[in-house]
N, C-alpha and C positions, 0 to 999 in steps of 0.2 A: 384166215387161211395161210398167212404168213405170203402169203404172194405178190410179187408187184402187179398193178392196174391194167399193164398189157399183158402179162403172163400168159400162157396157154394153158388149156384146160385138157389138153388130147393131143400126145405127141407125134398125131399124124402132121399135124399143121401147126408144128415149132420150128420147123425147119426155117430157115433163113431166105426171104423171098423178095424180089428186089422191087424197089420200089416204081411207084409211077411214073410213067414221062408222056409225055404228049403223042407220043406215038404209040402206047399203048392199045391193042384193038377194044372195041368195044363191050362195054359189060365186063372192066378186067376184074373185080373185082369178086366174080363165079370162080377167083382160084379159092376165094377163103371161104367159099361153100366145102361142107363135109364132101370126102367123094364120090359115098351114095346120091347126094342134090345131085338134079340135073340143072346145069348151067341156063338151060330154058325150061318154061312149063309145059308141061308134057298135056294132049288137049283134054279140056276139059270131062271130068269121067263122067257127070250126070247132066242129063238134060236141064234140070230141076232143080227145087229145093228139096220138094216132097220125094224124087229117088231117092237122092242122099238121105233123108231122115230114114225110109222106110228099108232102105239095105242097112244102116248100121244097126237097126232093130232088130233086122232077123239075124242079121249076124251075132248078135248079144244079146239075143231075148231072153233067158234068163238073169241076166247078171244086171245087178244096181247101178243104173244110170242117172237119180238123184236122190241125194240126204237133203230131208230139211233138218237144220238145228237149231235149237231152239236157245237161246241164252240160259236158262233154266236145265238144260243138258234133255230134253225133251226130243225125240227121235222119230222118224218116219219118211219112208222112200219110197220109191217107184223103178220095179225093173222095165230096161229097154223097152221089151213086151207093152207091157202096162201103159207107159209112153204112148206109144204106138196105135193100141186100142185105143184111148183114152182121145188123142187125140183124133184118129179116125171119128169118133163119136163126134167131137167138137164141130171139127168140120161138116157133117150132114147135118148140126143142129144149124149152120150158120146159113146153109144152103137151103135146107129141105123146110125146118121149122122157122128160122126166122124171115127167112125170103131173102139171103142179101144175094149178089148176082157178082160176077165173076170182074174184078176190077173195084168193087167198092172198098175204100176205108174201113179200116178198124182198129180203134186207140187202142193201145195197153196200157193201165196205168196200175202197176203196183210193183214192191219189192218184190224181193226174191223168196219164190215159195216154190211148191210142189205143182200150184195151177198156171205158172208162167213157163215152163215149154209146154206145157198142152194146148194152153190159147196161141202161142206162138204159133207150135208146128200143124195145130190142129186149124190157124185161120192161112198159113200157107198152102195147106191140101187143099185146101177148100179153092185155091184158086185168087184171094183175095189179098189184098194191100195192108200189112201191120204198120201201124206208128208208134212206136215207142214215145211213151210219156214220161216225164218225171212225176212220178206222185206226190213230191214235192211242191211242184209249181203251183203258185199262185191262181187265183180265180181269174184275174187278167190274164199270164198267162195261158191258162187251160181255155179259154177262150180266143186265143191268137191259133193257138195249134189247131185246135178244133175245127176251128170257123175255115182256117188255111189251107188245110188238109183235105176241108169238103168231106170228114171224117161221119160216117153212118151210124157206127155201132160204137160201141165203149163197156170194154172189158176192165172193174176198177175195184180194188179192196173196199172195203165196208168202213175202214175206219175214214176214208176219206168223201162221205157220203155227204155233209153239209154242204163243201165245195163243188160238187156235183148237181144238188140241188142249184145252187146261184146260177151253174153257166145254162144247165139245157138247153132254157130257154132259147141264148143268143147262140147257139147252133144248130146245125143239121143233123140232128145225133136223134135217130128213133129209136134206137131200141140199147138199154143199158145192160147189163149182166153184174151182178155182185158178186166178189169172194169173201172168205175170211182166210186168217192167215194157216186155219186149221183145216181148209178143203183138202182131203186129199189123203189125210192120216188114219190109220186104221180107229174104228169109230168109237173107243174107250178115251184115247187120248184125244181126238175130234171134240168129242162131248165136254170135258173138262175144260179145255181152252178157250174152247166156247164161253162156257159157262161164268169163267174165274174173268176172261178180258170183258165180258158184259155187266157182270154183276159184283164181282167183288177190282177191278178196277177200273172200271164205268170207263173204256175206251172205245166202245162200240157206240155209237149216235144212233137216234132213232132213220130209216130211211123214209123221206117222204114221195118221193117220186116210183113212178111204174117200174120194174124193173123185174128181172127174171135171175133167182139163184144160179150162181156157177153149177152145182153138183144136177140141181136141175135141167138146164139143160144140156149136162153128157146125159142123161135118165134117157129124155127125148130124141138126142142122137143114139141112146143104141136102143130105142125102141122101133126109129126109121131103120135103122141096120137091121133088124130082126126083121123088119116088114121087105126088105128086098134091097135097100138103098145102098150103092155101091159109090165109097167117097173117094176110089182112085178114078173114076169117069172125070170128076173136076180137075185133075193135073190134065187130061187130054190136050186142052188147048193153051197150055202153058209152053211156051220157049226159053231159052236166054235171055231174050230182051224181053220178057214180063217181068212189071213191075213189081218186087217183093216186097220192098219198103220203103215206106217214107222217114228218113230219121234226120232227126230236125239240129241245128243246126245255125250258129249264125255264122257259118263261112269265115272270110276276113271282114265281113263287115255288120255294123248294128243287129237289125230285126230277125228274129229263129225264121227259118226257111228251111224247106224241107229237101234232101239229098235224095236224088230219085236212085236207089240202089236196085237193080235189077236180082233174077235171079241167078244168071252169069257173076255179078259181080260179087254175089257173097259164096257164088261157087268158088270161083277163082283164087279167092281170098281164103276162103279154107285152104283151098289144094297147097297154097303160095305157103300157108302156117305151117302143113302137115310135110310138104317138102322137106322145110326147114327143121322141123321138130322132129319128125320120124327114127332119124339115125340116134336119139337120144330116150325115145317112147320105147315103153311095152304096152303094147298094142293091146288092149282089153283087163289092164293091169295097173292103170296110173287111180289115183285119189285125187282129184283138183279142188282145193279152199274157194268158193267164190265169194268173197268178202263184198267183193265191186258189185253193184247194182247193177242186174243182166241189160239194163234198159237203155245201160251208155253202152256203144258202141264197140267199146274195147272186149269189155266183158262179152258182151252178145256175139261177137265173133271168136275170141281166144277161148274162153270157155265153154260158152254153151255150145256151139256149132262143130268149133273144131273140137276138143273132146268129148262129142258125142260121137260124133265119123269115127274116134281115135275107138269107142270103145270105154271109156273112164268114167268114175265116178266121180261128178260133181256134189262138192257138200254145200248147200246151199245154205247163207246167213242172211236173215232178213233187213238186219241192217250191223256194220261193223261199231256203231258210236251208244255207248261206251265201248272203247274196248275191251271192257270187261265182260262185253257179250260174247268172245272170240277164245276166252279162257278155257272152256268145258273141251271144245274142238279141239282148237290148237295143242292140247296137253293131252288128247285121247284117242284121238282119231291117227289114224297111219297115212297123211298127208305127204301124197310124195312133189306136187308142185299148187306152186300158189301164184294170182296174180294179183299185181297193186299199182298203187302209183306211189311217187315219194311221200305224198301225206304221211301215207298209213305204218310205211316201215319208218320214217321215223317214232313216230307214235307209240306204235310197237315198243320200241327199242324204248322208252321210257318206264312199261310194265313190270315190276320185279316179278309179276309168275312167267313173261318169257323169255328175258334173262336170265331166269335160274333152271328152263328147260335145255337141257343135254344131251337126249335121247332122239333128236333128229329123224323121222324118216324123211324128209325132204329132198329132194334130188335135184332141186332146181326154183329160182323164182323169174320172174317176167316182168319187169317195170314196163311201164308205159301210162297213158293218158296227160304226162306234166314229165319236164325235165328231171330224170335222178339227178341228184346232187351227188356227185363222186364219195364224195368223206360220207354219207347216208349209206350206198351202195359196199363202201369198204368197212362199217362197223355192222352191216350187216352179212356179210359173206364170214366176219369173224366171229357173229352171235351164233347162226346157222350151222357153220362150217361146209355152207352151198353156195355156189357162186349164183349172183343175179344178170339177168343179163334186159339190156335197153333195146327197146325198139322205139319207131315212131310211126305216127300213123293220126291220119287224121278222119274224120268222117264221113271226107267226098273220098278216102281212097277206101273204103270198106271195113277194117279202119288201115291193115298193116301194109307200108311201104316199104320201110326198112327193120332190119331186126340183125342184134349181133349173131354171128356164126356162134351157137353154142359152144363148139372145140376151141374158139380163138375170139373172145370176145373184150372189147375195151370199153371201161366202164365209163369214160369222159365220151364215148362215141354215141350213136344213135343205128350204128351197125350201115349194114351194106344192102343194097335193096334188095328183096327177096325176087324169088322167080320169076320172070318174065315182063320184070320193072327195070325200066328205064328212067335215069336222072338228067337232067340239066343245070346248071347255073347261069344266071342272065340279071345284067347290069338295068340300070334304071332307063335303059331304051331297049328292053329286051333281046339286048344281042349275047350271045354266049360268052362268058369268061373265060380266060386262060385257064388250065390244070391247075388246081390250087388257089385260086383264085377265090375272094368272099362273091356269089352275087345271091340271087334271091333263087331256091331252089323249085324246081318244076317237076315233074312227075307223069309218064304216061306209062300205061299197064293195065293189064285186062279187069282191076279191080276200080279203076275209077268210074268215077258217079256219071250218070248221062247227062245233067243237070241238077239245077233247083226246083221246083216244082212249082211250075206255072209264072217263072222268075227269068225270062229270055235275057232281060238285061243284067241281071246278075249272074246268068251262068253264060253270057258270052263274056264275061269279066273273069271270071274264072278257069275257061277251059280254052284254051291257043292253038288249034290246030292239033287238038287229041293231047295238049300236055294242060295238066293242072298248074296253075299259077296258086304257090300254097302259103305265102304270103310271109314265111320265112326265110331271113337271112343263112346262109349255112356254107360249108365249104367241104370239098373232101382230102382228107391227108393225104403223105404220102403211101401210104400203103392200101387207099382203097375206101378209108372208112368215112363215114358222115360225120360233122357235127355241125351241130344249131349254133350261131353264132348271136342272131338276136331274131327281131322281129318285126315285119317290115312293118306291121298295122299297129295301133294302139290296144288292141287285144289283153287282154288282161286274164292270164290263166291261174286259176285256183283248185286247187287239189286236181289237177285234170279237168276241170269244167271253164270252159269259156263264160268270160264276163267283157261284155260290151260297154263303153266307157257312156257312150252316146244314150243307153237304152237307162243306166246306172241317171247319170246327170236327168235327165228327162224326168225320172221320177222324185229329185230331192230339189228339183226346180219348181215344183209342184208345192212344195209348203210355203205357205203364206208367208213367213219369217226368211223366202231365202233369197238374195239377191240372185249373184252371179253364182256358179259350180263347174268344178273342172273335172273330175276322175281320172286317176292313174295307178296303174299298179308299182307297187314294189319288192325287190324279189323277198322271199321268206324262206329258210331252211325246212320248214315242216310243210306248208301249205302250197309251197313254189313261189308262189305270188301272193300278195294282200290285194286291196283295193284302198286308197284313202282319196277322200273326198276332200280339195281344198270348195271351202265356202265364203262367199260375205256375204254380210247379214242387213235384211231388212228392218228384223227388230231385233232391238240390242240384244234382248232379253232371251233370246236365239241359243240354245246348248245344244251341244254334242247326241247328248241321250236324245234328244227330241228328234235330230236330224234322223237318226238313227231308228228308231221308232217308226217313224215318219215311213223311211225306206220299206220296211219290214210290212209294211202293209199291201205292198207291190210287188215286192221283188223275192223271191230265195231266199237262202238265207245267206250261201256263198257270195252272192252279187252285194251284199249287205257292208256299206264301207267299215273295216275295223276299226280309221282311224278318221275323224273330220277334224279338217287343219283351218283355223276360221282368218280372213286376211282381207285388211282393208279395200284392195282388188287384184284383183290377178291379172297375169300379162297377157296382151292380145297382140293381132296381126293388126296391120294397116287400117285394114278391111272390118276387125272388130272379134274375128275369130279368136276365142282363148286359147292360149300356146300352150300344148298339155308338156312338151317335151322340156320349158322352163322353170316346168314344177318339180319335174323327178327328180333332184338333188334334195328338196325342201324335202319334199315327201322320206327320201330316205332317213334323212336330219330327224324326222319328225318320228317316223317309225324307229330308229336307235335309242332317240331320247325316252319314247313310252319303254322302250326295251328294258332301259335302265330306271326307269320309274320315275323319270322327269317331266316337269310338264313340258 
C-alpha cells in the first residue's frame, strides 16, 4: 500500500497526539477509539444468547446468512430465517425428543458446514451447555474432553465415526446425532455428495454405534413444533451468568480444561467486537471468508457470533489445507473481510492463483489466534491492497481483549483493549510496573471466563481479584498500544493452537526406545512456532520417523514434533528437572540447519 507500519488508515486520527505519561487517566488509550466507540461498554443489549441470535434473524430474515463452499466450487446456503427455524427445530429435538434437561453438555465435533450454527444456536435455545471439539482430536483426547466435560450428547460428522465408536464407551455420552458434510444443501446436490464421498471416494465408514441422523432429528423437532412446542419457554430461565459454553483449553498450563464462558460473556464480547467494527461495517452488507475452523474460539466469536448480529454473510470452508481448496472462493465470491492467523496468510501468499488475483473486494483482514509477523502483515496489505489489522485474545477472555483501532492501526502492535477492558502489568511478585515498563500482562473486563470447569485450583491461579493472569510477557508504548514481548510459560503456539510441552514429552516418553525428552518451541515465519523434541535414546536403533510416528498416534497433528534433536543427555536442575530454556538455542541451530538441508 506503500504505507509505513504506523500510518493512519482515517484522517480523523492522524493528528499528532501526545504521548503517555504516568499521569495519564485511566483507559487513556479510548483516544485511539474511532469517535463513534464509546470510551466504555454501553450495558449489555441481550439478556441471552438466544435474543441476540433471534433479533438478528428477524432483522435479516431473508437475506444469506451462510455459504458452504465446497472446494469443487459446489454451493449451498441458508438465509437468516432458515437459521432460525432450523435451529428453533434443533432445540425442541434436544428437549422434548431426546430428554436432555436444562444445564447438560453437548459436544460439537465437526468442521465448518451448514449444520454447525444450527447445532450451536439450536443447543443454546435450548437452554443447554456446547463444547466445542476438535474433530481432529485424537481418541485419547476425545475422551479427556468427554469424560471432563460430564458431556451427555455428541453432535459429530460421519467421517469421524470409527473414533467415536472407541471412546462411548469410556463416557457419559447417551445419545449421538450424525451429519455429513452435505446436511443442509438443497437435495440434488445433497444426494451427489453423498453418493460420490461414500462410493466413489470410500470416505464415509461404516457407523456401528446407536445414533440418530442430523436431518432427522430437525424432522422430529419440527414435528414437536407442529404439535404445540414452544422452544423460546427454554431461554426463560436463562440469565448472564448461565452457562453457554465450555471451550476447552489448556490455559498457561498442561492438561485441556474447560473455560466456563457465560452467556454475558460471549454477549459482551460481541458487543466489545461490534463497538470496535461498526464505524468500519455495513451492516447487513459485509461477505466474511471463514477459512478458520468455527470450533476455535476466534472464529466462533469474530465470525460466526459477531457477523451474524452484524447482519453478513458468512462463506463457510470446510477445511482451508490445501489451499487450493480456497481457490474457487477466493477468485469468485465478493469477499469483503477475511479472518486468519499468520499461518495461512503466509501460505496464501505463496499461491500463484492469489498473487495473480487483482480485483479485490476486500475491505479489510483480522489476524489473530498466533502472533502476525510484521514483514507477513506488510506483503500482505501490498498483495490485497487492504490493510490487516492484529488483535489478541485468548480463550478465558472470550476470546477478544485487545484489537488495533481500524482508523490508526500498528502492525508490530496487538492494539488497545477494546470496550470496557482494563490492562495491567505486574512483575514476578505481582506488583504493577512503571508506564512502559515489560511485566506480565493481566486483563479484567466483562468478557473474562468465571473459571475452569470443576478446576478451583487452576482457576484461583488464573483469575486475581477479577484480573486474568494471562501468562504473557508485554508492554505498552508510548502512544497507548500493546505489544507481546514473550511468554512467561513454556507454551508453545502453532498456527494459533496451543501445544503443551508437558502433555507433548508425556507422550514420546511413552516409546520403548526413549530415554529422556524435553519439548520446545521455536519461532517459524509461516506456523508462528514449531515444536522440536530433543531426545536420548534407549535403543540405539531409535530414528526420528519412529519418534514421530510414535507421537501421531496420540497427539494432533500440530502437537506433532517437526524436528527430534537426538543427544547423549540433556540438561537438568539440581533437583533432576530438565532445563527446557537450555535447549532453545540448540533447537534454533537445529531448525536453521533442516532449513538449509543440513543434518
Amino acid at each position: 500500500m506503500g504505507e509505513s507500519k504506523d500510518s493512519c488508515h482515517n484522517p480523523i486520527a492522524c493528528a499528532r497526539i501526545a504521548p503517555l505519561t504516568m499521569t495519564t487517566p485511566l483507559r487513556p488509550w479510548t483516544r485511539f477509539y474511532h469517535p463513534s466507540t464509546p470510551a466504555d461498554l454501553p450495558p449489555l443489549k441481550w439478556p441471552h444468547m438466544p435474543a441476540a441470535i433471534r433479533e438478528a434473524a428477524a432483522t435479516y430474515q431473508s437475506q444469506p446468512a451462510f455459504t458452504l463452499a465446497l472446494p469443487n466450487g459446489s454451493q449451498g446456503g441458508l438465509t437468516f430465517g432458515e437459521i432460525d427455524r432450523l435451529s428453533d427445530q434443533f432445540a425442541v429435538y434436544l428437549r422434548e425428543v431426546a430428554g436432555f434437561k436444562a444445564g447438560d453438555r453437548v459436544a460439537l465435533q465437526m468442521p465448518n458446514c451448514l449444520a454447525y450454527p444450527v447445532a450451536v444456536f439450536g443447543t443454546l435455545k435450548a437452554g443447554l451447555i456446547m463444547v466445542n471439539t476438535n474433530p481432529l482430536y485424537t481418541t485419547a483426547e476425545m475422551v479427556h474432553q468427554f469424560s471432563d466435560s460430564g458431556a451427555a450428547g455428541l453432535v459429530v460428522i460421519d467421517l469421524f465415526a470409527p473414533k467415536v465408536a472407541e471412546v462411548l464407551s469410556k463416557t457419559q455420552i447417551k445419545t449421538v446425532l450424525v451429519l455429513t458434510i452435505a446436511d443442509l444443501l438443497p437435495p440434488i446436490k445433497r444426494t451427489l455428495i453423498r453418493l460420490v464421498q461414500k462410493y466413489v471416494k470410500k470416505m464415509v465408514p461404516p457407523i456401528t454405534f446407536a445414533h440418530t441422523k442430523f436431518e432427522r432429528a430437525l424432522s422430529q423437532g419440527a414435528d414437536r413444533i407442529a404439535a404445540g412446542a414452544d422452544p423460546r419457554l427454554y431461554a426463560e430461565s436463562l440469565t448472564r451468568n448461565s452457562i453457554a459454553a465450555l471451550q476447552y483449553t489448556g490455559g498457561t498450563t498442561g492438561v485441556a480444561k474447560g473455560a466456563v464462558l457465560t452467556h454475558g460473556n460471549l454477549i459482551a464480547n460481541m458487543m466489545q467486537g461490534l463497538e470496535m467494527w461498526r464505524p468500519f461495517l455495513r451492516l447487513g452488507n459485509e461477505v466474511m471468508l471463514t477459512a478458520l475452523p468455527l470450533y476455535h474460539i476466534f472464529a466462533f466469536t469474530a465470525n460466526l457470533m459477531i457477523f451474524f448480529a452484524a447482519g453478513g454473510r458468512n462463506i463457510l470452508v470446510p477445511s482451508p489445507r490445501p489451499l487450493s481448496n480456497l481457490k474457487v472462493v477466493m477468485t469468485t465470491e465478493p469477499i469483503t473481510w477475511f479472518t486468519g492467523v499468520n499461518t495461512l496468510f503466509a501460505g496464501l501468499m505463496h499461491e500463484p492463483w492469489f498473487m495473480a488475483k487483482k480485483n479485490w473486494s476486500l475491505r479489510g483482514t483480522v489476524a489473530g489466534g498466533m502472533a502476525l509477523v510484521p514483514v507477513i502483515g506488510e506483503r500482505w496489505e501490498k498483495a490485497t491492497g487492504t490493510p490487516i489489522y492484529q488483535g489478541y485474545g485468548l480463550t478465558e477472555t472470550s476470546p477478544v481483549a485487545t484489537l488495533n483501532p481500524f482508523q490508526r492501526p500498528k502492525r508490530e502492535a496487538i492494539g488497545v483493549p477494546v470496550p470496557g477492558t482494563d490492562v495491567r502489568f505486574v512483575d514476578a511478585d505481582n506488583k504493577e510496573v512503571a508506564f512502559g515498563e515489560v511485566g506480565e500482562l493481566w486483563i479484567k473486563g466483562p468478557q473474562v471466563m468465571q473459571g475452569y470447569w470443576q478446576r478451583p485450583d487452576e482457576s484461583a491461579r488464573a483469575l486475581r481479584d477479577g484480573w486474568l493472569a494471562t501468562g504473557d510477557i508485554a508492554k505498552m508504548d508510548a502512544d497507548g498500544y500493546i505489544q507481546i514481548v514473550d511468554r512467561k510459560k513454556d507454551m508453545i503456539l502453532v498456527s494459533g493452537f496451543n501445544v503443551y510441552p508437558n502433555e507433548v514429552e508425556a507422550v514420546i516418553a511413552e516409546h520403548p526406545g526413549v530415554g529422556d525428552v524435553a519439548v520446545v518451541g521455536v519461532p517459524d515465519d509461516e506456523c508462528g512456532e514449531i515444536v522440536v523434541a530433543f531426545v536420548t535414546k534407549k535403543d540405539a536403533a531409535l530414528t526420528e520417523d519412529a519418534v514421530r510416528q510414535h507421537a501421531r498416534l496420540s497427539l494432533t497433528g500440530y502437537k506433532v514434533p517437526r524436528i527430534v534433536v537426538f543427544r547423549d543427555d540433556l540438561p537438568k536442575s539440581n533437583v533432576g528437572k530438565v532445563l527446557r530454556k537450555d535447549l532453545r538455542d540448540d533447537a534454533v541451530q537445529a531448525y536453521l540447519a533442516r532449513k538449509k538441508g543440513t543434518p
